[in-house]
C-alpha positions in Angstrom: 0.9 -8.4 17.8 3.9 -10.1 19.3 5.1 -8.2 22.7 8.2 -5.4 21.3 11.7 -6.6 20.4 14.6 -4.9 19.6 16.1 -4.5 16.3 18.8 -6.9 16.1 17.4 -9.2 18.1 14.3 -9.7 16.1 16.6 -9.8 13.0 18.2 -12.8 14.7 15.1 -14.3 16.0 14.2 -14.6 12.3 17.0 -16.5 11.9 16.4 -18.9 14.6 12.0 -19.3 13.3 13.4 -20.8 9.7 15.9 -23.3 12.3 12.8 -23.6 14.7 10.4 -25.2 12.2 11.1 -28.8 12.0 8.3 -30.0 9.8 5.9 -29.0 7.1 3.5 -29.9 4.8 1.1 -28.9 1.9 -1.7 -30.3 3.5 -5.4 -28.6 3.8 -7.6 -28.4 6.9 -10.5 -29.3 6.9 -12.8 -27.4 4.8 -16.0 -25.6 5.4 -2.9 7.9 -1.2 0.2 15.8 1.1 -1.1 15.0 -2.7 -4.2 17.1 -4.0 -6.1 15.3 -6.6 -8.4 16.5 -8.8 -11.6 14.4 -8.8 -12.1 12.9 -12.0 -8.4 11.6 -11.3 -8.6 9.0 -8.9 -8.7 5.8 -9.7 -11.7 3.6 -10.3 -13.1 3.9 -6.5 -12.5 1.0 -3.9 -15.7 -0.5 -2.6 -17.2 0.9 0.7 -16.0 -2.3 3.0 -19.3 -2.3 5.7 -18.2 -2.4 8.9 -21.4 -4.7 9.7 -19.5 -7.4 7.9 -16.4 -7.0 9.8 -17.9 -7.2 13.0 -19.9 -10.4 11.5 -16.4 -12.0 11.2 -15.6 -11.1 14.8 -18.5 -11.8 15.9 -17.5 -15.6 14.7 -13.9 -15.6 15.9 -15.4 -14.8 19.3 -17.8 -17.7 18.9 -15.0 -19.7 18.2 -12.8 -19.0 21.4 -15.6 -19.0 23.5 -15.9 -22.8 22.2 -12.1 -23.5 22.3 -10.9 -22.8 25.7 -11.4 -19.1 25.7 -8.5 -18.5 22.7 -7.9 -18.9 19.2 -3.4 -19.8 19.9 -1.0 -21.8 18.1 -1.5 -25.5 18.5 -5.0 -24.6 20.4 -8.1 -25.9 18.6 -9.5 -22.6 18.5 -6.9 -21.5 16.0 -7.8 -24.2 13.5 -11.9 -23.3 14.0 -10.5 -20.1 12.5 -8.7 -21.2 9.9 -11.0 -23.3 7.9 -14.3 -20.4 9.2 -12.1 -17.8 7.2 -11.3 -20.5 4.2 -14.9 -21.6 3.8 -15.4 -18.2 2.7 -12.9 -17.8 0.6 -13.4 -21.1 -1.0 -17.5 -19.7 -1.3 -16.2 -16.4 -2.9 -14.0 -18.2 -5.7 -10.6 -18.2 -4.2 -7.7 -20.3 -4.5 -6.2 -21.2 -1.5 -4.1 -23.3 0.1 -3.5 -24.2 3.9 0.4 -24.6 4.8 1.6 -26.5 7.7 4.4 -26.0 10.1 5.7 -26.7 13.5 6.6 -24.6 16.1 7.0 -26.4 19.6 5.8 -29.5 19.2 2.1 -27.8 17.6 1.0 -28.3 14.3 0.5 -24.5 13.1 -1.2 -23.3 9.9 -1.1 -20.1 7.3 -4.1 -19.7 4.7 -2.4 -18.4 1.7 -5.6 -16.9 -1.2 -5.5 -16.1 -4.5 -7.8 -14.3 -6.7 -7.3 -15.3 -10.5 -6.2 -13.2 -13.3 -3.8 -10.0 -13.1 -0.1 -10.4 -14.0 1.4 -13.3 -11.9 4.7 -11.8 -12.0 3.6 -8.8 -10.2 1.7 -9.9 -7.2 0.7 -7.6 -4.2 0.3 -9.4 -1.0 -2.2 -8.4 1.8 -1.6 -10.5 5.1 -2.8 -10.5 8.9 -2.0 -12.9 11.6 -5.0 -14.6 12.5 -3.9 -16.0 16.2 -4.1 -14.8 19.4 -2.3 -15.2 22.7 -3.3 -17.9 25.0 -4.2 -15.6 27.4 -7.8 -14.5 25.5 -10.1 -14.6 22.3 -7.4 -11.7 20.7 -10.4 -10.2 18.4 -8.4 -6.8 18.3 -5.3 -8.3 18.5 -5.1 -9.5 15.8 -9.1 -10.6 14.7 -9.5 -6.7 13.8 -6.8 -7.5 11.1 -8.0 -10.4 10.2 -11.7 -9.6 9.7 -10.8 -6.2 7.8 -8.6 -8.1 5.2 -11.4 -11.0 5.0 -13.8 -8.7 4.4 -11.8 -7.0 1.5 -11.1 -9.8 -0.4 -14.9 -10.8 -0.2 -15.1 -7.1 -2.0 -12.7 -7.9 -4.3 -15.2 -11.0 -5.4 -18.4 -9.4 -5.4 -17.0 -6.8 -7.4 -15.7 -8.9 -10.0 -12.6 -7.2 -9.9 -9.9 -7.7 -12.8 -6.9 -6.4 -11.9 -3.6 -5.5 -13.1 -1.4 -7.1 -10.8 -2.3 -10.6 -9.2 -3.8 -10.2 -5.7 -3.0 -12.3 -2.6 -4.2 -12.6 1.0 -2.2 -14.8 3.6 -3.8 -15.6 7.5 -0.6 -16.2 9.6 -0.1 -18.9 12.1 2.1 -18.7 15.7 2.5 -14.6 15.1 2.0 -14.3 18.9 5.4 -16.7 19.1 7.9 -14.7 16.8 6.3 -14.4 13.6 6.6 -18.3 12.9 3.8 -18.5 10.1 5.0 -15.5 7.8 8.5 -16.1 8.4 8.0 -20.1 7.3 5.9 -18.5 4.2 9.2 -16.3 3.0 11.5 -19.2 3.7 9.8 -21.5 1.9 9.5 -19.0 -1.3 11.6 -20.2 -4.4 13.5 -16.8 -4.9 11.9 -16.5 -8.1 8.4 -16.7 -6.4 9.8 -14.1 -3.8 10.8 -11.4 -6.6 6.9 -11.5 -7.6 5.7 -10.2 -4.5 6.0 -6.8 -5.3 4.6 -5.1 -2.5 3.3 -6.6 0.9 0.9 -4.8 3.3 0.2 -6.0 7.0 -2.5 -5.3 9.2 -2.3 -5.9 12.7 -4.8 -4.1 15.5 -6.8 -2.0 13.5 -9.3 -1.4 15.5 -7.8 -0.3 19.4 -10.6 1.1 21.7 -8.2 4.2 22.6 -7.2 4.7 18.6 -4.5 5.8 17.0 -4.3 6.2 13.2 -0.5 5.2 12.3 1.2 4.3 9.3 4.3 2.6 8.6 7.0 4.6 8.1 8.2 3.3 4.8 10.7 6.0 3.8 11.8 6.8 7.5 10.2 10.6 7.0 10.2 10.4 11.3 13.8 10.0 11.1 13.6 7.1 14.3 14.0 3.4 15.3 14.9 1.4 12.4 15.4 2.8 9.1 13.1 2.9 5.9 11.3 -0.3 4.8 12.8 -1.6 0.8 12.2 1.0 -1.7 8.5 0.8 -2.7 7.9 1.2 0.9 7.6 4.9 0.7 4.8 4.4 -2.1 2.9 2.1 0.3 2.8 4.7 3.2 1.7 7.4 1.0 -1.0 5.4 -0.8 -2.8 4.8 2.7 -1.6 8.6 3.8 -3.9 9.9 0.9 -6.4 7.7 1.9 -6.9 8.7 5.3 -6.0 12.6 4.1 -9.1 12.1 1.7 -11.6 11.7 5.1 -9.9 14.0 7.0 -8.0 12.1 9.4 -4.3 13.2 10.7 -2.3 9.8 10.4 1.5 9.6 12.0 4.4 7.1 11.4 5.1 4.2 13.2 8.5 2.4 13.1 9.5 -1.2 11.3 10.6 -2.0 14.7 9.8 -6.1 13.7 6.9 -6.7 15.7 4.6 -8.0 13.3 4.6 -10.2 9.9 6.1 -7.2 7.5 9.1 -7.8 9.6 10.5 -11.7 6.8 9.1 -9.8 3.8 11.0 -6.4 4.5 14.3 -8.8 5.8 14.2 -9.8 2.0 13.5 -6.8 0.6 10.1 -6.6 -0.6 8.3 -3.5 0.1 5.8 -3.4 2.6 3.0 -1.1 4.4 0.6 -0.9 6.8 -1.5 0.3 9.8 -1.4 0.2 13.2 -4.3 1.7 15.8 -2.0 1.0 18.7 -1.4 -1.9 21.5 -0.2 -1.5 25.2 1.9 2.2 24.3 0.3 4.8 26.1 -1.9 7.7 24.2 -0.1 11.2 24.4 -2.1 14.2 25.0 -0.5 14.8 21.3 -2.3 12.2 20.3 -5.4 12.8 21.8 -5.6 16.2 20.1 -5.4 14.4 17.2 -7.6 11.5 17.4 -9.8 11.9 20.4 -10.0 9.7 23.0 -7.8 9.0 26.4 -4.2 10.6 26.9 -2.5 8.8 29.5 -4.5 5.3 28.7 -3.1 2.8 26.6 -4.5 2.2 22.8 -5.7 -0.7 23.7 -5.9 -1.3 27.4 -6.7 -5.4 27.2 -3.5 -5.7 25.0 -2.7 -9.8 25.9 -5.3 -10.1 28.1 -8.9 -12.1 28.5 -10.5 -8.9 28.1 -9.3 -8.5 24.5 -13.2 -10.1 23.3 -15.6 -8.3 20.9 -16.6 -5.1 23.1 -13.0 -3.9 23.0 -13.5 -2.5 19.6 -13.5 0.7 18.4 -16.0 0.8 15.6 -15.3 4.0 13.6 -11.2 3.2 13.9 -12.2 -0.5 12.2 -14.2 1.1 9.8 -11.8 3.6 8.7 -8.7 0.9 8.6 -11.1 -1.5 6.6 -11.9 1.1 4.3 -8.5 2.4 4.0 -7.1 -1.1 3.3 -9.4 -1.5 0.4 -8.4 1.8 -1.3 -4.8 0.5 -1.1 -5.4 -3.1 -2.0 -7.5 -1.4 -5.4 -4.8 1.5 -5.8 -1.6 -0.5 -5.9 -3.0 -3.5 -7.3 -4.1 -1.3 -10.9 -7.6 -1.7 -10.4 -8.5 1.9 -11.6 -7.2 0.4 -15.1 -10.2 -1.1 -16.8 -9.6 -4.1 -19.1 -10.3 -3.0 -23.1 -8.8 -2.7 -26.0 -5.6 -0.3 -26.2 -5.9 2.8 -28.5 -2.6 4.4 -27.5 0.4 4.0 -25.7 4.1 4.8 -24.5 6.3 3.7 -22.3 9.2 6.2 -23.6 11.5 3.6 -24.6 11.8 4.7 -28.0 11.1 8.6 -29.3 7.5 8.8 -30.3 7.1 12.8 -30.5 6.9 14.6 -27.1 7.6 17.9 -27.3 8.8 20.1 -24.5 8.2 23.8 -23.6 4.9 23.6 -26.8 3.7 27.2 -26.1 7.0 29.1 -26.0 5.7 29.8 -22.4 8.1 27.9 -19.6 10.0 29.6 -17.0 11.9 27.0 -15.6 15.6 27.9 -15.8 17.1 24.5 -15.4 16.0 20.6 -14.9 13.0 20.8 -17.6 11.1 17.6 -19.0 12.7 15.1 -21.4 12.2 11.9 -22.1 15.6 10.3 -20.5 17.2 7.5 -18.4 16.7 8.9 -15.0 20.0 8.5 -12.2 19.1 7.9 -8.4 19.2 11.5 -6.7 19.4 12.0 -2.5 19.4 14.4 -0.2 19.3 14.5 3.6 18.1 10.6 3.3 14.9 11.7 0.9 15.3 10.3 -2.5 14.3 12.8 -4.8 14.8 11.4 -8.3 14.5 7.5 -8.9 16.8 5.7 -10.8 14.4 3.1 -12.0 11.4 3.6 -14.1 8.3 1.6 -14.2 9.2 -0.5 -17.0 12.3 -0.6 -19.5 15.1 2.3 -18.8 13.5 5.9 -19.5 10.4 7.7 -18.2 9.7 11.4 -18.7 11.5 13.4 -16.1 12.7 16.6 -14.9 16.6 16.5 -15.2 17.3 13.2 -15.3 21.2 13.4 -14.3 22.3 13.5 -11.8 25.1 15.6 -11.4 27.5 16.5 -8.0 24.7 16.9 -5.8 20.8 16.2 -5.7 20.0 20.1 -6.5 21.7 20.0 -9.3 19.7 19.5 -12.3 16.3 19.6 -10.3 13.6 21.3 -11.8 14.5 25.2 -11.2 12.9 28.6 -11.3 9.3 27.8 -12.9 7.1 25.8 -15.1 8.4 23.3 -17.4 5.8 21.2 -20.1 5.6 18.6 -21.9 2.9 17.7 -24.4 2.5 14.0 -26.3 1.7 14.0 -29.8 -1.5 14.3 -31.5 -3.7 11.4 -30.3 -6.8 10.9 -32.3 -9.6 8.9 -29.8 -12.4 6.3 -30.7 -15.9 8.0 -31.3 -17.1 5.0 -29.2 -17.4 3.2 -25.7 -15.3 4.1 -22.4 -12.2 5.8 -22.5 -9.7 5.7 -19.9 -6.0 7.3 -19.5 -4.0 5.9 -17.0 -0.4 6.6 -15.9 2.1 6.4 -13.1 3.9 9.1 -12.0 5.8 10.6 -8.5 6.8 14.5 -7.8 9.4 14.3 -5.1 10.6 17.5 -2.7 12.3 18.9 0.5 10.6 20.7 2.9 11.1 23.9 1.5 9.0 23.6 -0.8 5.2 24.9 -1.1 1.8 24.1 -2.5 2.8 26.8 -5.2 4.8 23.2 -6.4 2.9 21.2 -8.5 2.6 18.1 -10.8 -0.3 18.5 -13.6 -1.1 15.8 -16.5 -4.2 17.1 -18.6 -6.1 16.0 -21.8 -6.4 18.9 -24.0 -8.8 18.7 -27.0 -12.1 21.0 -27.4 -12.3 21.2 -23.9 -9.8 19.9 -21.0 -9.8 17.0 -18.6 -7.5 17.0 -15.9 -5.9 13.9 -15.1 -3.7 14.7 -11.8 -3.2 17.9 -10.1 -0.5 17.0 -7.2 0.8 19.9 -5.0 3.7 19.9 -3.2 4.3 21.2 0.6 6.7 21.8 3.2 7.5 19.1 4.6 9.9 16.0 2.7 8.4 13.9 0.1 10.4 11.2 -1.1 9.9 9.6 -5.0 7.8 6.6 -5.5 5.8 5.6 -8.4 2.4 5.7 -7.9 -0.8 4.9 -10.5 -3.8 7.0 -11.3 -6.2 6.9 -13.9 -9.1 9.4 -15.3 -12.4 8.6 -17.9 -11.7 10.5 -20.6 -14.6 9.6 -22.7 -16.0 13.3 -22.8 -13.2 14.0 -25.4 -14.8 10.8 -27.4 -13.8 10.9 -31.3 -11.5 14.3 -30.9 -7.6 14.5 -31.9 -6.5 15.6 -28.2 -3.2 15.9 -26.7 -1.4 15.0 -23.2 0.0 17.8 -21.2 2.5 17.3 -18.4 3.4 20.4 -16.6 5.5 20.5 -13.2 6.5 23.8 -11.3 9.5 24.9 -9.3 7.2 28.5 -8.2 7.8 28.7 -4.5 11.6 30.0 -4.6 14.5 28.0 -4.0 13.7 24.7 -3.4 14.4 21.4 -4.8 11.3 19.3 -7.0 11.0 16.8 -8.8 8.9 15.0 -10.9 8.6 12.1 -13.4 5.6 10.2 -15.9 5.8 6.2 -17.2 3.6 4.1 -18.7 1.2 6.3 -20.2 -1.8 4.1 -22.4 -5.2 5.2 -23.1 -7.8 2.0 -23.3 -11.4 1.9 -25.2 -14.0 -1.0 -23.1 
């Protein structure tokens, strides 16, 4: 991780990298998730990444420096050891990958750009580290930690045969330490068609600190500091690693886009992007040491730049919980709880197909029920509540989709609303999975007696989702989940979307899109 730099000037300074970089090639080197699920609902798990694996890969990018002048920097030969170490693997695993070229002061630098085949090429999710270090030492936290963690997840993705629904790609970034030369080469090199795929990017630099924090970029500016929210998606990406970390019972806090690491080209064209952090040369607060354990008053990572930053200044439970963390977000945004089969029903709610709101005669809600409608953009205090975009086509099921003179003012009010599909009849036979992508959005006065439910009713019920709100904002952003549903096997069931308003005055909302049911 490059040393800190204000906003505007690293804005400008990624101006001056694209100027900077005076010649390039094509060539190769040398080869060698405040959300309470229910548990059936979560998508297909993401591998347990061993952390004896990561430390494997550290253990080589120490090996490395030790044999290249003590560091792994632009230009140095250490840095292209570690380039073709982390593409052999790759290339072993089944990868496609590509070395690109640049220069940056008078050095020939280098970005490994992976790809795993299959999942839809126009809906990629990128997963990136910079993989040099400062001159200065072997930089195996900073940035080897990221590196290794992100290596060690796509090998997972291999082994695991994993199929899916979005493309996945890893990128290895080059001259970092120098002003983000690689990534920012990468995005300036992007056709913009090939730039509009990327749909979001996640980046992971220091992830294992000896004196850890557990931060999270703070995609939809929730802190309310620094620099602003990251491009809408952002706040999707933040709360996919948030439930994550929630899950094992860790406390996570927000950490700025201040531009000091790779997200900084991706989110200056507006791609959504996400990540953590465990902290570099800021100093741990007694706060934080409440929190996490460790030193207050020390630095997260006291050899930050330095010749001490080798493979005992580690943290191992912090690099185990960021390597596990970043393969529940690579499998969670990336579809992977969507098993490939056969579809046996579907609806993306572009045309009518039968819902029917308020079934039992029983809703409360007094205003901002479900329907299946065009949703407007709603606001308020900076949170966006109600997203004017659906997953795909133009409607969604929502709660009060207009949007009226103010963001209150057809949210879901004064109790339960429902919604219930038509009658679905399911396959006697083979797996059955539902899978869906919905948000519930609030302000912070709201409760846990908020809620977002989707169930499969037929002889007996499966839940699907059971999200609770909280006090505290939570902006919209589509997320995916998915549920086996074979224990209703050969019944005629039916899908049931409730949402509640039950903890007084307080603004909610929630939508559903993309509902399909599969048989594998």
């Amino acid at each position: 991780m490059r040393p800190p730099t204000p906003r505007s000037a690293w804005l400008a300074a990624l101006a001056v990298a694209a100027a900077t970089v005076v010649t390039a090639s094509a060539a190769t080197a040398a080869p060698t998730a405040a959300v309470r699920a229910a548990g059936p609902a979560a998508l297909a798990a993401a591998p347990d990444i061993p952390l004896a694996n990561v430390k494997a890969h550290l253990s080589q990018f120490q090996s490395i420096a030790t044999a290249n002048g003590g560091n792994r920097a632009h230009g140095r030969p250490g840095y292209l050891a570690s380039v073709n170490y982390v593409k052999g693997q790759l290339d072993a695993a089944g990868f496609t990958t590509v070395v690109q070229s640049f220069t940056y002061n008078g050095a020939t630098g280098y970005n490994l750009i992976a790809d795993w085949p299959g999942g839809d090429p126009n809906q990629v999710v990128m997963t990136g580290a910079h993989l040099d270090s400062v001159s200065a030492g072997p930089g195996i936290n900073d940035n080897g930690s990221g590196s290794a963690a992100i290596l060690e997840t796509a090998l997972a993705v291999a082994r695991s045969g994993l199929t899916p629904t979005k493309h996945l790609r890893f990128g290895w970034w080059g001259a970092e330490e120098l002003g983000l030369r690689g990534s920012q080469y990468y995005v300036n090199n992007l056709p913009s068609t090939e730039r509009t795929k990327i749909k979001q990017y996640l980046n992971f630099d220091m992830v294992g600190s000896p004196n850890a924090g557990y931060f999270v970029y703070d995609g939809d500016n929730s802190d309310g500091v620094g620099s602003g929210p990251g491009p809408a998606g952002s706040a999707q990406i933040e709360q996919t690693i948030q439930a994550y970390f929630t899950s094992i019972g860790v406390p996570t806090r927000g950490t700025d886009f201040d531009g000091r690491s790779d997200y900084g080209p991706f989110i200056s064209v507006g791609i959504p992007a996400g990540g953590t952090f465990t902290g570099a040369e800021g100093i741990k607060s007694s706060t934080h040491a409440s929190l996490w354990g460790g030193t207050a008053g020390q630095a997260f990572d006291p050899c930050y730049h330095r010749s001490c930053d080798t493979s005992t200044n580690i943290n191992d439970t912090a690099l185990d919980r960021n390597a596990d963390a970043i393969a529940h977000t690579v499998w969670a945004l990336a579809g992977a709880g969507t098993p490939p089969g056969s579809t046996v029903w579907s609806d993306t709610f572009e045309t009518a197909t039968g819902w029917t709101a308020n079934p039992a005669g029983t809703d409360t809600a007094t205003l901002g029920g479900w329907e299946r409608g065009d949703p407007a953009a709603t606001s308020s205090s900076g949170v966006t509540t109600q997203l004017g975009t659906t997953v795909s086509g133009s409607y969604a099921l929502v709660t009060g989709p207009l949007a009226g003179s103010s963001a209150g003012a057809y949210d879901l009010d004064g109790g339960v609303s429902t919604i219930q599909s038509p009658a679905i009849t399911l396959p006697s036979t083979g797996t059955l999975n539902l899978s869906f992508s919905w948000y519930l959005a609030h302000l912070n006065n709201a409760s846990s007696a908020d809620y977002l439910r989707v169930r499969v009713v037929g002889s007996s019920t499966v839940t699907a989702l059971d999200a609770a709100g909280a006090a505290s904002n939570r902006a919209a952003a589509w997320q995916s989940a998915g549920v086996d549903v074979s224990a209703l096997r050969g019944q005629t069931v039916r899908i049931v979307v409730d949402a509640a308003d039950a903890s007084g005055a307080s603004l909610v909302e929630a939508a559903v899109d993309d509902v399909r049911i599969t048989q594998s």
